[in-house]
N, C-alpha and C positions, 0 to 999 in steps of 0.2 A: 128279392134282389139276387141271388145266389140263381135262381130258376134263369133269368134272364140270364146272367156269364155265361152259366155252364150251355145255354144256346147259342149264345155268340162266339164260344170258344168249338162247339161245335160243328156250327156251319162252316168255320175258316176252315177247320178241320176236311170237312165236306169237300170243299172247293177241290177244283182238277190240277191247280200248280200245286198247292198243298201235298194232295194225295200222292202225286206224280213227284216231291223233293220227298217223303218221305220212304217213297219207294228206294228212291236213287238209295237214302240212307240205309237201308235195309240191305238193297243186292247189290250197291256198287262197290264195295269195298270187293267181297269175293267173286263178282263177273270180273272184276280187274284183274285178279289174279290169275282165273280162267285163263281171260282173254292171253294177257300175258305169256302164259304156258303154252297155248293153242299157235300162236304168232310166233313166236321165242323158237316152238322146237322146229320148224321147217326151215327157220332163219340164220339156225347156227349152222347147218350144212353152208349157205352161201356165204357165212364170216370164215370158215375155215378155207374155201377154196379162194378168199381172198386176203385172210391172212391180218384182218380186221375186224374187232370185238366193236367196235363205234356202233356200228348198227343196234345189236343187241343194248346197249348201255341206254341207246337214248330209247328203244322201244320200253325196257322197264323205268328209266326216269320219267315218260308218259304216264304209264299206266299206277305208275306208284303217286303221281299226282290228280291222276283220278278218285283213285282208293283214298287219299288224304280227303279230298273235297269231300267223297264221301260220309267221312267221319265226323268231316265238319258238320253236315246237315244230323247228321245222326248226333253229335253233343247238342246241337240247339236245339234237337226232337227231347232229348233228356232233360235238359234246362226249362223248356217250355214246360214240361210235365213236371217238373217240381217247383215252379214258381206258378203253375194254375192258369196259365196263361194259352192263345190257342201259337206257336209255332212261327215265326218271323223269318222266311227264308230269303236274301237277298241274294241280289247279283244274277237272277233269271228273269 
């Protein structure tokens, strides 16, 4: 009985959305921040000559909601592995 889970828990694993949310879990939290950094610094040139920080505020309120969502898939990557289960990612 155990042989059979641990296959079942493996193929989900398998699967290409699977693999593809666990990735996001992995590198999106710090591609955000990247990103963030990359966007951010050519941006703040065009907030000073207009004398308006908004731009930058909502580019990190973006990206810092990426990085959250990230985290999220990555606690239910953590939850899944301590409850033996294969991974449940919704909302894709």
């Amino acid at each position: 009985m155990t042989a059979r889970v641990d296959n079942e828990r493996r193929e989900e694993v398998a699967r290409t959305k699977t693999s593809l949310a666990l990735l996001f879990a992995m590198l999106g939290g710090p591609l955000a921040a990247l990103c963030n950094l990359m966007i951010d610094y050519p941006t703040v040139d065009r907030a000073c000559v207009d004398g308006s920080s908004l731009v930058l505020h909502v580019l990190s309120l973006v990206f810092l909601l990426v990085a959250l969502a990230a985290t999220d898939d990555a606690a239910e990557g953590v939850r899944s592995f301590l409850e033996g289960r294969a991974p449940r990612f919704t909302g894709r």
